[in-house]
Legacy VTK file of the C-alpha trace (Angstrom):
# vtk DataFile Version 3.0
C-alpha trace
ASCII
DATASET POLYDATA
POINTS 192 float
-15.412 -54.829 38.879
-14.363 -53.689 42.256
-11.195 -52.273 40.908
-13.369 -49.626 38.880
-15.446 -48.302 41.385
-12.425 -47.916 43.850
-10.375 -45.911 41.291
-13.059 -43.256 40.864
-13.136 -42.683 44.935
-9.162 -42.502 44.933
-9.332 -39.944 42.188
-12.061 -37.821 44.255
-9.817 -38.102 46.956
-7.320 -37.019 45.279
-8.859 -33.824 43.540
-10.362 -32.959 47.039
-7.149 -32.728 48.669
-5.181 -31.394 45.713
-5.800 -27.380 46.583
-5.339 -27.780 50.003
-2.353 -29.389 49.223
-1.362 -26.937 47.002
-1.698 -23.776 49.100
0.177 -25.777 51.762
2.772 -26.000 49.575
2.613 -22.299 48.527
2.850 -21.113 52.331
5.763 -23.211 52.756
7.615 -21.223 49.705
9.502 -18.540 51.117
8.610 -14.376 50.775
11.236 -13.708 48.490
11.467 -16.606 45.982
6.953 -15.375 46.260
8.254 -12.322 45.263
10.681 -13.079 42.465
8.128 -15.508 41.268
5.590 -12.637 40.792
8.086 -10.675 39.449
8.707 -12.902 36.636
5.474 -13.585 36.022
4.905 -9.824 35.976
7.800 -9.174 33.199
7.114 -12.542 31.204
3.306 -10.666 31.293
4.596 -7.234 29.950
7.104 -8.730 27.303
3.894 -10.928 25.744
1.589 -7.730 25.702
4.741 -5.821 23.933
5.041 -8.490 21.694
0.780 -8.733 20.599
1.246 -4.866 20.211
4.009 -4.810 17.734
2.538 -7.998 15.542
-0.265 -6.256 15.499
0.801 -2.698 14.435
3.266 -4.729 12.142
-0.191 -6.633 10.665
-2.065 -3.001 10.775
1.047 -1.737 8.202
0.906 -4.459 5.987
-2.452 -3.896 5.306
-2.134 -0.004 4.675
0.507 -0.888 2.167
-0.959 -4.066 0.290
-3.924 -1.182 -0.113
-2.095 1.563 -1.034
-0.283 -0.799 -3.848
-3.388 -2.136 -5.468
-5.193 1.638 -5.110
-2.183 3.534 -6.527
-1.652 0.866 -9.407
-5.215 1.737 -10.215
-5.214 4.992 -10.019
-1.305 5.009 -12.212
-2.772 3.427 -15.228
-6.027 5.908 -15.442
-4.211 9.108 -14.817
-1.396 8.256 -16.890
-3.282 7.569 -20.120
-5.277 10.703 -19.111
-2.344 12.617 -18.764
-1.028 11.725 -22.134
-4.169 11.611 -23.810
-4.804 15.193 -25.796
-6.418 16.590 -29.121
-6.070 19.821 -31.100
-9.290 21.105 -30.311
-9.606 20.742 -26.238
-5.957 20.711 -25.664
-6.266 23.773 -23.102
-8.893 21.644 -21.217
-6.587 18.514 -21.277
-3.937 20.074 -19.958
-6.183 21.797 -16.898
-7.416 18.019 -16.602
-3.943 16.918 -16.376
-2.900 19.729 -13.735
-5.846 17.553 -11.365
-3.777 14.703 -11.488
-0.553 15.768 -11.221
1.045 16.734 -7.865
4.312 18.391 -6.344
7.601 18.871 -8.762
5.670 17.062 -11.532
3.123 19.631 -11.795
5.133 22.304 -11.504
7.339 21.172 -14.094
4.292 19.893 -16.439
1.495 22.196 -16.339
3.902 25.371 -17.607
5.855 22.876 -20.439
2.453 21.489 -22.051
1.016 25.042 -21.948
4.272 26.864 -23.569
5.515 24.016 -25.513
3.470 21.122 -26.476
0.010 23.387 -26.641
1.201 25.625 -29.560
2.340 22.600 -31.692
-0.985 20.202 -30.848
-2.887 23.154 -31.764
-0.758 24.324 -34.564
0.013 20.379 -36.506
-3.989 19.432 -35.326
-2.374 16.674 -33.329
-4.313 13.845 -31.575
-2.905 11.177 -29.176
-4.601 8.300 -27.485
-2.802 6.705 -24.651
-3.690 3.336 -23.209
-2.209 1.674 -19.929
-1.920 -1.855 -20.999
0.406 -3.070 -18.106
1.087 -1.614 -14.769
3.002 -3.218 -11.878
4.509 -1.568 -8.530
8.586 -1.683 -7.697
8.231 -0.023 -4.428
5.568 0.901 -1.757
4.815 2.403 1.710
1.141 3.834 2.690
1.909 7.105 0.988
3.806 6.637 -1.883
4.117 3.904 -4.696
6.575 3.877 -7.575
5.094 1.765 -10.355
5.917 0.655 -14.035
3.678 1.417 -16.633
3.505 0.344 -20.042
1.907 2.607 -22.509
0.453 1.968 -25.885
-0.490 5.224 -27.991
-1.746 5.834 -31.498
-1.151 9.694 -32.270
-2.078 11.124 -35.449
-2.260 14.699 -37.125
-3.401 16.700 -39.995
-0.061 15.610 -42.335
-0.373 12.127 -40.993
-4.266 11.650 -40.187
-3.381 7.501 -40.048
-2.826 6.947 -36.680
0.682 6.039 -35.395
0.741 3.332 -32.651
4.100 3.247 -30.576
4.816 1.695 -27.474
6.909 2.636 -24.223
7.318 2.410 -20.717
7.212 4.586 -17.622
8.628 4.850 -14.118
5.432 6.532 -11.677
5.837 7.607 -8.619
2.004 7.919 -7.537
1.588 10.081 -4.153
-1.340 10.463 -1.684
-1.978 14.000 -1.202
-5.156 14.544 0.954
-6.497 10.799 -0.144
-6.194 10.941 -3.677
-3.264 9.023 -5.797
-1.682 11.929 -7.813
1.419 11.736 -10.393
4.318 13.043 -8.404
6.734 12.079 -11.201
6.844 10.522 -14.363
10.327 9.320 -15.792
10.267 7.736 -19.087
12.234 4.785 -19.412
11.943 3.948 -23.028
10.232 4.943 -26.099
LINES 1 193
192 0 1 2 3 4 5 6 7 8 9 10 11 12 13 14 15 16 17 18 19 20 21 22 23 24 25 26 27 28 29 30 31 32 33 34 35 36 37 38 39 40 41 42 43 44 45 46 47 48 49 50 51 52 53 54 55 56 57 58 59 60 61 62 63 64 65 66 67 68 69 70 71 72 73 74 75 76 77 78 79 80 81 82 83 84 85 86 87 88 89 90 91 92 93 94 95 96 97 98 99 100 101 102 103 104 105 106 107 108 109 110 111 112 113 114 115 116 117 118 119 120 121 122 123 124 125 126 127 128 129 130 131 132 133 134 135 136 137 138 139 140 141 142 143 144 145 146 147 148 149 150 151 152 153 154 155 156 157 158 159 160 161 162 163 164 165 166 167 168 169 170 171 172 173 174 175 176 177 178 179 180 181 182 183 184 185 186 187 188 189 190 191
């Protein structure tokens, strides 16, 4: 029993005396291996703070991305059908539609061709087409641009052929953020 009450004392002892006999110590250390010691402490300091900062900008861009992915995959399979989609009677107004979600080379390649080439036949056959998105997946992203697959199911039909046709294809996107909005940039077919 004795044993346990002396061990407590020797402890207190010891804790009391521990800082003094630290600081003792530290006196005894001389200035310069003080001053290398800081020094390192000091850089080992600055090279974790670095380190925080970049996993955390690093985190911050992962983020941005894994967003602009799922928004731009979204956004790909509405505009796309809504591009494609069209009938005889509001082609004019489909097209104008379309122009709002197309952006750069795209549009200024689109817009003119659907007014000059594939308005005048629409209008002139009474042709209809329904496009539907049924599969979309991104290849490539970064916070402003996303290149995704689409694959596209659409049932067009006309005044010779008034049963609708169904085909199917796919589609290389490239879906841009212009002033935060997903527009088509460019639309490649890749089979039909």
């Amino acid at each position: 029993m004795k044993k346990l009450l002396v061990l407590p004392a020797r402890l207190w002892r010891w804790v009391r005396r521990a800082p003094a006999a630290f600081f003792r110590r530290a006196t005894r250390v001389s200035v310069r291996k003080r001053r290398v010691g800081f020094a390192l402490l000091t850089v080992l300091t600055l090279v974790a703070v670095a380190g925080a900062t970049v996993l955390f900008f690093a985190q911050r861009r992962a983020e941005a991305i894994t967003s602009a992915r799922f928004d731009a995959v979204a956004q790909a399979r509405l505009k796309v059908a809504e591009v494609l989609s069209y009938k005889a009677d509001t082609i004019d107004s489909d097209i104008d539609r379309a122009r709002q979600d197309t952006a750069g080379t795209f549009a200024e390649y689109y817009v003119p061709f659907a007014q000059q080439a594939i308005a005048p036949a629409v209008k002139q056959e009474g042709t209809s087409s329904v496009a539907i998105v049924s599969r979309a997946a991104a290849v490539s992203a970064d916070a402003g641009t996303v290149v995704v697959v689409v694959f596209i199911d659409q049932r067009t039909s006309s005044k010779a052929q008034p049963d609708p046709r169904a085909t199917s294809s796919t589609a290389r996107v490239t879906m841009t953020k212009v002033a935060g909005t997903w527009l088509i940039s460019e639309l490649t077919p890749t089979s039909s």
